[in-house]
C-alpha positions as CSV (number, residue, x, y, z in Angstrom):
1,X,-7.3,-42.0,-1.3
2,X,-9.0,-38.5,-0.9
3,X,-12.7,-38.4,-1.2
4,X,-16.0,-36.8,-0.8
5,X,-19.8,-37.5,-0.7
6,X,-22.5,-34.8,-1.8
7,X,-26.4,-34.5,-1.5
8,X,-27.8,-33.1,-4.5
9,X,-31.3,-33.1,-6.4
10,X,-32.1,-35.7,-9.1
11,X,-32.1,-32.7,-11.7
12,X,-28.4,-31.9,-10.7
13,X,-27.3,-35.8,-11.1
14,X,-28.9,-35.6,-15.1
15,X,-26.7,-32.6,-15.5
16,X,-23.7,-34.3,-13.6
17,X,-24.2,-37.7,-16.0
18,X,-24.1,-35.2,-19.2
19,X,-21.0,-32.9,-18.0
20,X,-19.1,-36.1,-17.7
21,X,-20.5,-38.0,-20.8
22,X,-16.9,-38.5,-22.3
23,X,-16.1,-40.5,-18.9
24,X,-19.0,-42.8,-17.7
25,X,-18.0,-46.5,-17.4
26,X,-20.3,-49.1,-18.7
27,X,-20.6,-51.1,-15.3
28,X,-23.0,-49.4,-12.9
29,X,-22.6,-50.2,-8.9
30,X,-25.8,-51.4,-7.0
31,X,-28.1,-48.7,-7.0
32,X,-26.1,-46.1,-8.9
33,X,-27.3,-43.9,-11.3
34,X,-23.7,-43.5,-13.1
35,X,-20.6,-44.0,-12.1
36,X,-17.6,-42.4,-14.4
37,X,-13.9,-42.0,-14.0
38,X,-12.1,-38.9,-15.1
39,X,-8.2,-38.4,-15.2
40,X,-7.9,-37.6,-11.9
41,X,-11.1,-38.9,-9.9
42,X,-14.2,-41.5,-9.9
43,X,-17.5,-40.6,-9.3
44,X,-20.7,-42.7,-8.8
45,X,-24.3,-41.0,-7.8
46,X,-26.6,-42.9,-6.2
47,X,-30.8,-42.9,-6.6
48,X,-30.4,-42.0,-3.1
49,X,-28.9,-38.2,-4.3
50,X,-25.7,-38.8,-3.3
51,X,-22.7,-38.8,-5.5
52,X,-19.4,-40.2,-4.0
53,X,-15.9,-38.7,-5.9
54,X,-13.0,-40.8,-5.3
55,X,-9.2,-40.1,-6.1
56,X,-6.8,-37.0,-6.1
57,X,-9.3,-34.3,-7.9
58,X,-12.2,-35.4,-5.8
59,X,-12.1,-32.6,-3.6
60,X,-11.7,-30.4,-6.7
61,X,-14.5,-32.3,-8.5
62,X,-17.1,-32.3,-5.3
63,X,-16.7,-28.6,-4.8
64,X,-17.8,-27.5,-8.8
65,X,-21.2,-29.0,-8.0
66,X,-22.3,-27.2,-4.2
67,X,-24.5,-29.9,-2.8
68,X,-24.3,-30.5,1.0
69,X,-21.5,-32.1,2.3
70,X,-21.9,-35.6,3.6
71,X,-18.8,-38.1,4.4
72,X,-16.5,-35.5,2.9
73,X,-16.7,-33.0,5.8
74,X,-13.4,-32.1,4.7
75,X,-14.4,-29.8,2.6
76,X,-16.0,-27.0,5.6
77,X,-17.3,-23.5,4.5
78,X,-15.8,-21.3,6.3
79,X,-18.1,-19.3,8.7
80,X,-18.8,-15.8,7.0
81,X,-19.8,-12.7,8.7
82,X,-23.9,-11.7,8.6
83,X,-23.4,-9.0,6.5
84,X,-20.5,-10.6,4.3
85,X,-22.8,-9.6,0.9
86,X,-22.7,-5.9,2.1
87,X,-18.4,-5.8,2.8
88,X,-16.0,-4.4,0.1
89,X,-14.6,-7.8,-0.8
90,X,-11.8,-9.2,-3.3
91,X,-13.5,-12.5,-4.8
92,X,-11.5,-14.9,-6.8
93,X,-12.8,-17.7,-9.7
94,X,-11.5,-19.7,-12.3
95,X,-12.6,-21.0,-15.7
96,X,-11.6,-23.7,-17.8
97,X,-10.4,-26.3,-15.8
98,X,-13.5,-29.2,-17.0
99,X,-12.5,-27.9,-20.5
100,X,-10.4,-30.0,-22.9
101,X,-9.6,-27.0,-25.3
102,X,-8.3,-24.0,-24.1
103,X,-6.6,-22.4,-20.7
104,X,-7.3,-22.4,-17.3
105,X,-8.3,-18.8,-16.3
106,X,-8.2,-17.5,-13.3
107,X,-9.3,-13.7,-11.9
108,X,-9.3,-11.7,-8.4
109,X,-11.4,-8.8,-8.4
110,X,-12.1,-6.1,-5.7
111,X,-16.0,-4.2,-5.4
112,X,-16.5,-1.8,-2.8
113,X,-19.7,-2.0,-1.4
114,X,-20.9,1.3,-2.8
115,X,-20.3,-0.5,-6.4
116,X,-22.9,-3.4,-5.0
117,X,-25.6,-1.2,-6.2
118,X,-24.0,-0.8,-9.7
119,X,-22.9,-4.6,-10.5
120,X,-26.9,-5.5,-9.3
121,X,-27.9,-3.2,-12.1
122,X,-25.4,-4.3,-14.9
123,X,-26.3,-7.9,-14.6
124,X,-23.7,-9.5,-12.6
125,X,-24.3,-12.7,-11.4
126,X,-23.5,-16.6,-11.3
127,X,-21.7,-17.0,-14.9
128,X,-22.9,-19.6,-15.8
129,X,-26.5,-18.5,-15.8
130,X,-25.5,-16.0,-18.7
131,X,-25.4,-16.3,-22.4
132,X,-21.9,-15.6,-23.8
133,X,-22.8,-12.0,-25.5
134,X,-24.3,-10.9,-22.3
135,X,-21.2,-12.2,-20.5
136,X,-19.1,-10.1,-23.0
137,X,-21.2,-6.8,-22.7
138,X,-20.9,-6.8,-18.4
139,X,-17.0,-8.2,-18.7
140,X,-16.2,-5.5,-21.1
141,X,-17.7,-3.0,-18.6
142,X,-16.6,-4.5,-15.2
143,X,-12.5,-4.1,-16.7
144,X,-13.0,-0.5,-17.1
145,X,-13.9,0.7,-13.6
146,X,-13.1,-2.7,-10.7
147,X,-9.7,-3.5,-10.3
148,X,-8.7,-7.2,-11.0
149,X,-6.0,-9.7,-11.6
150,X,-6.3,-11.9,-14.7
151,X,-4.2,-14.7,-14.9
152,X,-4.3,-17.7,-18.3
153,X,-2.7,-20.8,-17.6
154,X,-1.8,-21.9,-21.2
155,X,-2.0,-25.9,-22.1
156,X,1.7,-25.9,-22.9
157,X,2.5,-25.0,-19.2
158,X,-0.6,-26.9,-17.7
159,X,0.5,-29.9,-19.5
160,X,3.9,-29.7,-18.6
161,X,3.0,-29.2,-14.8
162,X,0.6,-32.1,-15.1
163,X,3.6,-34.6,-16.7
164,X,5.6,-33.4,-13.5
165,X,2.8,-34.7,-10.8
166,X,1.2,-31.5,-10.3
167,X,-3.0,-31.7,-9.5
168,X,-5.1,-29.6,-10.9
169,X,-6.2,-28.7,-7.7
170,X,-2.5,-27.2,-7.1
171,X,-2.5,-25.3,-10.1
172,X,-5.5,-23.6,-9.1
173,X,-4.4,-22.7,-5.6
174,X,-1.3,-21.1,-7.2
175,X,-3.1,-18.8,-9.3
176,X,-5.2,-18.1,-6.9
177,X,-3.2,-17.3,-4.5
178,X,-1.1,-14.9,-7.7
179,X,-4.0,-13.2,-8.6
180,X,-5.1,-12.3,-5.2
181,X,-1.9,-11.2,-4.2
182,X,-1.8,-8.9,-7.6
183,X,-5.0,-7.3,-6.9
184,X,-3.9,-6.3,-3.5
185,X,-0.8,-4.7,-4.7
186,X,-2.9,-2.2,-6.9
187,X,-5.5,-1.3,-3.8
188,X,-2.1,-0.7,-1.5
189,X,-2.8,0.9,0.9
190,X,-6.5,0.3,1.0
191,X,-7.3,-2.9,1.8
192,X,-10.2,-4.9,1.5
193,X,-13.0,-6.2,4.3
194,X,-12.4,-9.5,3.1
195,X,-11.0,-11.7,0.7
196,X,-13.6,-14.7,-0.9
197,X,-12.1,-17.6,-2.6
198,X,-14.9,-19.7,-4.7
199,X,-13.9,-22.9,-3.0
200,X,-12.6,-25.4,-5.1
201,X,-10.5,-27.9,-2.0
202,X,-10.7,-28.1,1.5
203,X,-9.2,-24.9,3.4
204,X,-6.0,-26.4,4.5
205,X,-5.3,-28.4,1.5
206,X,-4.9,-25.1,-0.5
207,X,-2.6,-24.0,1.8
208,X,-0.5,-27.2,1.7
209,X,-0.4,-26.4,-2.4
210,X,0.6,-22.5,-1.8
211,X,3.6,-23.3,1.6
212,X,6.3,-22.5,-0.8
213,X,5.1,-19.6,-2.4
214,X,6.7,-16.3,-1.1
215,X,4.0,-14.5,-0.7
216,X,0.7,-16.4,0.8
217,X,-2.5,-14.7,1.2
218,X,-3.8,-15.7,4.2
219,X,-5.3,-12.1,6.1
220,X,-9.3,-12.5,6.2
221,X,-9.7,-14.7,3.5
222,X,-13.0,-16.8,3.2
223,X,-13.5,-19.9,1.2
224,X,-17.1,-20.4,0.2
225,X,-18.7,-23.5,-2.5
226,X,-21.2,-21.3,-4.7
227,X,-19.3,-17.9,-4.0
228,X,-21.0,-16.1,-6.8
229,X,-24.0,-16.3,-4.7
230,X,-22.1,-15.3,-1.6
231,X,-20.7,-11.9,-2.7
232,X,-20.9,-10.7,-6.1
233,X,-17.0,-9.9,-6.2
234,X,-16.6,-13.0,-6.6
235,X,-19.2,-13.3,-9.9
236,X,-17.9,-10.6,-11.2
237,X,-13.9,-12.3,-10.9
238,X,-16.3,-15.2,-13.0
239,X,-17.4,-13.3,-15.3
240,X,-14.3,-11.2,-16.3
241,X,-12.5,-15.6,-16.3
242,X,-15.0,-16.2,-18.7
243,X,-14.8,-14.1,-20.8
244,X,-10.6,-13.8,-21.3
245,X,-11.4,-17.7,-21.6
246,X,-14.0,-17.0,-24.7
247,X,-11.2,-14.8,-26.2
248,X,-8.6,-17.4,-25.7
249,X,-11.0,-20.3,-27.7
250,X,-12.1,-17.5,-30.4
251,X,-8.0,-17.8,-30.9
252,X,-7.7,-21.2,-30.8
253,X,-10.5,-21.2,-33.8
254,X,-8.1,-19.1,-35.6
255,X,-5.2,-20.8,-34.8
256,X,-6.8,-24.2,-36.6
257,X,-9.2,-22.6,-39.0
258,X,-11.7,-24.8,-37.3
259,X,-14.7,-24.0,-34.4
260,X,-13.1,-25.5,-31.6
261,X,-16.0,-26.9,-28.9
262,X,-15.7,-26.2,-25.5
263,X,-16.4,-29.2,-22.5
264,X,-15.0,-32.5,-23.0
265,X,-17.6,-34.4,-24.5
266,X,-18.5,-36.2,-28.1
267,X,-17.8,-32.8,-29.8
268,X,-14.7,-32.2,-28.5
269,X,-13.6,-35.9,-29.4
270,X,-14.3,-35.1,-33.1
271,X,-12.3,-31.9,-33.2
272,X,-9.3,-33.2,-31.2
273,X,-9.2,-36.1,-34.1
274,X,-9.8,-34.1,-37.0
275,X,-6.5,-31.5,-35.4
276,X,-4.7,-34.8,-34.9
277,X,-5.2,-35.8,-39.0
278,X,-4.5,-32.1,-40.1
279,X,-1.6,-31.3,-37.1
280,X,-0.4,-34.2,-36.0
281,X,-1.0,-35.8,-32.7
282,X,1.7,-33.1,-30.8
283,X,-0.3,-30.1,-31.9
284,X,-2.9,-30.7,-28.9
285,X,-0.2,-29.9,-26.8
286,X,-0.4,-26.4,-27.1
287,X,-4.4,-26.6,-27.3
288,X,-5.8,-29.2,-24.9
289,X,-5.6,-30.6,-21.5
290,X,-3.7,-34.0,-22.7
291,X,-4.0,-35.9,-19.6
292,X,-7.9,-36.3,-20.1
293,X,-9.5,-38.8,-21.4
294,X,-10.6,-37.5,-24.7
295,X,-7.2,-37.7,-25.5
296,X,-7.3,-41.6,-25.9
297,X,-10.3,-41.0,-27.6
298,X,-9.3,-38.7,-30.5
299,X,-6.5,-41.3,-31.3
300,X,-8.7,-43.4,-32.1
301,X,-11.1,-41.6,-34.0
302,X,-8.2,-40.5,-36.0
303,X,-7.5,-43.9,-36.9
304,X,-10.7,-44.8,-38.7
């Protein structure tokens, strides 16, 4: 069974326990903070800071959260040039895959280094340190003038990959792999100083999910854990995922006539059982991740 062990501050566990509220199990190891067990990995923190993940996503799960690497040296940063923040760089990012509603978005996007100066001034940085309307206004801006690849991963085919065996993890290397290899079509023939992936699994274990793929981008690519802070290509990749993934839940409102929450906690339990009483149980198929455990939960609810 894959796993990995990560150092991180006592702040970072209390924001670790509330991400994965939906999923925390009642019966705590010796000197454990939480332990809880999503669809496709466990994890327990410790009082000592570190938080073992355990299972086929906990690779995947380890690498959203940075920390230091401990027992899971498998998951390396590869070692990056000095001046790597100064290069003209295609960075790549997803959004969407701890979300229960809406797609998995993924985006490759290319700054020269004489746009570093520009992006700086906009705004851009980490994505997630930035309120959805300021997200918005420097996405909106970014599409007009970087080039980029934007690729949505709707829940009809995620589900459908996930009934067939297919990891998250796998999806992601896919589409990033796609979008990557998109964005260097439109700069042919320029081509970039370096290619940044925001590293979601250890370096060889995305390119055991992309073998079969035709094309496989492999020419001076980088795989970093907190690669918004790396090179801002890759921020800016997050921000543009973001916000294609704020359109696509501003549709799914629509679509049910109902504000649908993003995450996968209590909220999201509530709205997946009141679509289940108004749709039917087989309309989160084309909304939600189904393999998660809200899921199971939203049944439920629906039953009361």
């Amino acid at each position: 069974m894959s796993h990995a062990v990560i150092k991180v501050s006592a702040d970072q566990i209390a924001k670790m326990k509330l991400h994965y509220t939906s999923y925390l199990q009642p019966k705590l190891p010796q000197g454990s903070m939480f332990a809880a067990k999503t669809p496709g990995c466990s994890i327990t923190a410790y009082r000592s800071g570190k938080v073992l993940f355990q299972g086929k996503e906990a690779e995947t799960e380890a690498a959203k959260w940075g920390g230091s690497l401990d027992a899971a040296k498998k998951a390396p940063v590869s070692h990056l040039p000095s001046n790597f923040s100064s290069l003209s760089v295609i960075g790549s990012d997803e959004v969407g895959t701890g979300d229960y509603f809406g797609p998995m978005t993924v985006v490759a996007a290319y700054v020269q280094k004489e746009q570093l100066p520009l992006l700086k001034e906009l705004g851009v940085r980490d994505s997630k340190e930035l309120t959805d309307a300021k997200i918005i206004e420097i996405a909106k801006q970014l599409v007009s003038f970087i080039p980029y690849s934007l690729l949505v991963l709707h829940n009809e085919k995620y589900n459908a990959f996930q009934e067939k065996g297919m990891s998250q993890g796998k999806m992601k290397a896919l589409l990033h792999n796609k979008a990557l290899s998109n964005v260097l079509k439109k700069l042919d023939p320029e081509k970039p100083d370096a290619i940044l992936i925001d590293q979601f699994v250890e370096k060889n274990t995305y390119y055991k999910h992309v073998v079969k793929e035709k094309e496989i981008i492999k020419e001076n690519v980088f795989f970093s854990t907190k690669g918004e802070s790396v090179h801002l290509s890759v921020a800016a990749a997050s921000i543009i995922a973001r916000y294609a993934f704020l359109k696509q839940m501003d549709l799914l409102t629509e679509k049910t006539g109902m504000v649908i929450p993003r995450g996968a906690g209590a909220q999201v339990d509530i709205a997946a059982a009141k679509i289940i009483k108004k749709h039917g149980v087989n309309a989160l198929n084309s909304l939600a991740k189904i393999h998660f455990a809200n899921t199971e939960k939203a049944l439920k609810l629906a039953k009361k």
